[in-house]
PLY file of the C-alpha trace (Angstrom):
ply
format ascii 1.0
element vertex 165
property float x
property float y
property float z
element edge 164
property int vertex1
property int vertex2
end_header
29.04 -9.71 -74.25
27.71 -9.24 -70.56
29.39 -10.03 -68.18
27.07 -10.79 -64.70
27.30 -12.68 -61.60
27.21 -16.74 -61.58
23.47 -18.16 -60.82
22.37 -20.95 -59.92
20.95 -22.10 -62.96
24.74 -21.73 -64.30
26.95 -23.71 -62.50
26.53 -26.62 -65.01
27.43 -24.41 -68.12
30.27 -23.40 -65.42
31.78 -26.77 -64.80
31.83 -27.49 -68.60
33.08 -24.40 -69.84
36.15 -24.88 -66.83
36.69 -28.46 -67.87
36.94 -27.10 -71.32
39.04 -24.70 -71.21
41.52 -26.99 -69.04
41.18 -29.79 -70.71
40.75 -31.47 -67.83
37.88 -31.91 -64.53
40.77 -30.40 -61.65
39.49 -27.10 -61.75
35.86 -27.61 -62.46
35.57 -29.86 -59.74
37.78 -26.74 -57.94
34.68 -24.58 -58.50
32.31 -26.92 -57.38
34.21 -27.53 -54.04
34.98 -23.90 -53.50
31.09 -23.13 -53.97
30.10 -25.87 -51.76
32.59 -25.17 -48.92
31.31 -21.18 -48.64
34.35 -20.04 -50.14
33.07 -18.07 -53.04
33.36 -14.33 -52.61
32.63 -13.82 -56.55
31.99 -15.83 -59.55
31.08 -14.01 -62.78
30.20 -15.07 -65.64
30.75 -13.41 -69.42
27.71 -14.63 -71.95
26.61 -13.86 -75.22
22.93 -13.86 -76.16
19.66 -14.19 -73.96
17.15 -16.12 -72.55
17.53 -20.01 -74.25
20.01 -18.25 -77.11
22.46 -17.28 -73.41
25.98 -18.79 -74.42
28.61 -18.73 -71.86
31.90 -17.73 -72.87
34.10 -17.20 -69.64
34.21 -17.53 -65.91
36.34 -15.85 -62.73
36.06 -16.77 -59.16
38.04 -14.97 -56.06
37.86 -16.93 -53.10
38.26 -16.38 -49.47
42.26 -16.42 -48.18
43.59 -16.83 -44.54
45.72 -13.92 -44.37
47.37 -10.93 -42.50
45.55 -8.81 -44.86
41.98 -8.61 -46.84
42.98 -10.87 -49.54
41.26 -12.96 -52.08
42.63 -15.65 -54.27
41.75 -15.03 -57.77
41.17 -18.68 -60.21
40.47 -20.35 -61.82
40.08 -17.95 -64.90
38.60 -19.76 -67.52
37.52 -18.98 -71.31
35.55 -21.06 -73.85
38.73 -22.91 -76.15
37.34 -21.26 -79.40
36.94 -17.83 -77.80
40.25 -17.29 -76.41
42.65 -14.08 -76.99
39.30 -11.80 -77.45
39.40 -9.72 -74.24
37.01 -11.99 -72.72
39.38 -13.27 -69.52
40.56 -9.65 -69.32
37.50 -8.18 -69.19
36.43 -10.79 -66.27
39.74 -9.96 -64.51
38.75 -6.24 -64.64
35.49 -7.03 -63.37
37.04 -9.11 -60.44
39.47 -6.20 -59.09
36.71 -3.60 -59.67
34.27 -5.82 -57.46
36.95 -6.11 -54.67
38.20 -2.08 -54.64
34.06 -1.74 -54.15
34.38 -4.32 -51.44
36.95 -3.07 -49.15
39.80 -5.98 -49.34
43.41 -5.06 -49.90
44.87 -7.57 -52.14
44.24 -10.41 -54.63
46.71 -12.85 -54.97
47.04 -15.29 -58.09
48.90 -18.58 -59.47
49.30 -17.94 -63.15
51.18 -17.22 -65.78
53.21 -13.75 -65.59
53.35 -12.63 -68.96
49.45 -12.63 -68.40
48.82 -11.18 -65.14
51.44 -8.20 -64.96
49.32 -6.18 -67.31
46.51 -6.17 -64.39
49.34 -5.00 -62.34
49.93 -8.28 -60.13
53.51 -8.89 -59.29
55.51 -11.82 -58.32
57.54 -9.24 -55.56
54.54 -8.35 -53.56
54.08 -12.22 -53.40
57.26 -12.62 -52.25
57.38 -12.21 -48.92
54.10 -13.87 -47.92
54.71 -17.63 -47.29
52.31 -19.65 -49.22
52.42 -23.48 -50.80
52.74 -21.64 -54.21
55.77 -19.30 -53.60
57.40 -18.56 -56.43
57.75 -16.78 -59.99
54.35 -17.65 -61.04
52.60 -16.44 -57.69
51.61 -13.00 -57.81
50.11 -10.14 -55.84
48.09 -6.93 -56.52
47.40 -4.22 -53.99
44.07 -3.19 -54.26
43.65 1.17 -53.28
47.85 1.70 -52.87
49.84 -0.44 -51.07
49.44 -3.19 -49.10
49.25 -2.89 -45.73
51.27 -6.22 -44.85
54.17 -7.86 -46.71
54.99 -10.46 -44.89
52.89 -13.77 -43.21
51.19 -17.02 -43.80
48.70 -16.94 -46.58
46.58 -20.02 -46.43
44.01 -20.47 -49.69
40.18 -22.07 -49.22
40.89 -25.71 -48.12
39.62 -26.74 -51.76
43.03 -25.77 -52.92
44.70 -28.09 -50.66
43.57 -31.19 -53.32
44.81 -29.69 -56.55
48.08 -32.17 -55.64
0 1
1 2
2 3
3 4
4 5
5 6
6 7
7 8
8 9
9 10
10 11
11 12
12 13
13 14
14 15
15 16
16 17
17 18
18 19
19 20
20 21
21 22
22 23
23 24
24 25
25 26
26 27
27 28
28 29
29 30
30 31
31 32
32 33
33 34
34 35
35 36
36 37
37 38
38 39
39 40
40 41
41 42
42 43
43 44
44 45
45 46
46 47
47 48
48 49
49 50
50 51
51 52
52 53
53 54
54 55
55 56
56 57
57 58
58 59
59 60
60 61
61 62
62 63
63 64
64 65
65 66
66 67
67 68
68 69
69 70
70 71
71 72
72 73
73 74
74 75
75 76
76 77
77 78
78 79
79 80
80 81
81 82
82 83
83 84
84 85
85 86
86 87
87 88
88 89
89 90
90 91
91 92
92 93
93 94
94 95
95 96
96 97
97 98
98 99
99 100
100 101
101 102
102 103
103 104
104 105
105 106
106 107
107 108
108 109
109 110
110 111
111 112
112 113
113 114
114 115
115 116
116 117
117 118
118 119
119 120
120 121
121 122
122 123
123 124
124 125
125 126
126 127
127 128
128 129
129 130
130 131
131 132
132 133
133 134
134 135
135 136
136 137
137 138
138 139
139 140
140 141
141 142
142 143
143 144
144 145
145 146
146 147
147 148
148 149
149 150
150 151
151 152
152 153
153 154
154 155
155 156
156 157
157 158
158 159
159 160
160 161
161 162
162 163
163 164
């Protein structure tokens, strides 16, 4: 597996593996809108194979946040249905953080599912005092290089987000 950033040439394999894995077009079309807005600070892309043989097997994006800090919004996360629980989304998530320590912001926040995310190190408390549409148990941060340097203010994701409903 390789895991490289999204081109051009993938964003169709991009939509349908995020449709896939969702089982549903809200967060493909998510991608497309983020893309097209500017938004997009990263999209990788884990694939098996080369050349015509390339099979795509995951996707990350972190997007641009409105916030008293650096911060980027990490999601969709998505993994090909039959490929799931193999370290692929992991290894994307690793790739993510390591991309934005390189990069200089301070934190990544995310809307998933705990269990999942602690092990990266997010946590629901260093959400907690930030106030965000998506407060709650299942909205997480994780301070990139220590701590972060704000806990408190307004965090507004890419307008895209606005039409999940």
């Amino acid at each position: 597996m390789d895991i490289r950033p999204e081109t051009a040439a993938d964003r169709t394999a991009v939509h349908a593996l995020n449709r896939a894995a969702f089982g549903q077009p809200v967060e493909a079309d998510l991608v497309d809108r983020l893309r097209a807005d500017g938004d997009v600070v990263l999209s990788l892309v884990a694939v098996e194979g080369t050349g015509a043989d390339e099979m795509m097997l995951g996707h990350v994006l972190l997007s641009r946040m409105a916030a008293p800090l650096r911060a980027l919004a990490l999601g969709p996360l998505a993994v090909r249905p039959d490929r799931q629980r193999q370290g692929i989304g992991a290894a994307l998530v690793h790739a993510a953080i390591d991309h934005a320590l390189r990069h200089g912001w301070q934190a990544i926040f995310v809307l998933g599912e705990p269990n999942y995310y602690r092990r990266f190190g997010f946590d629901a408390g260093l959400a907690a005092g930030f106030a965000s549409p998506y407060a709650g148990p299942y909205f997480m941060a994780l301070a990139l290089d220590g701590d972060l340097p704000a806990r408190t203010g307004d965090l507004r994701h890419a307008p895209a987000f606005a039409d999940l409903g």
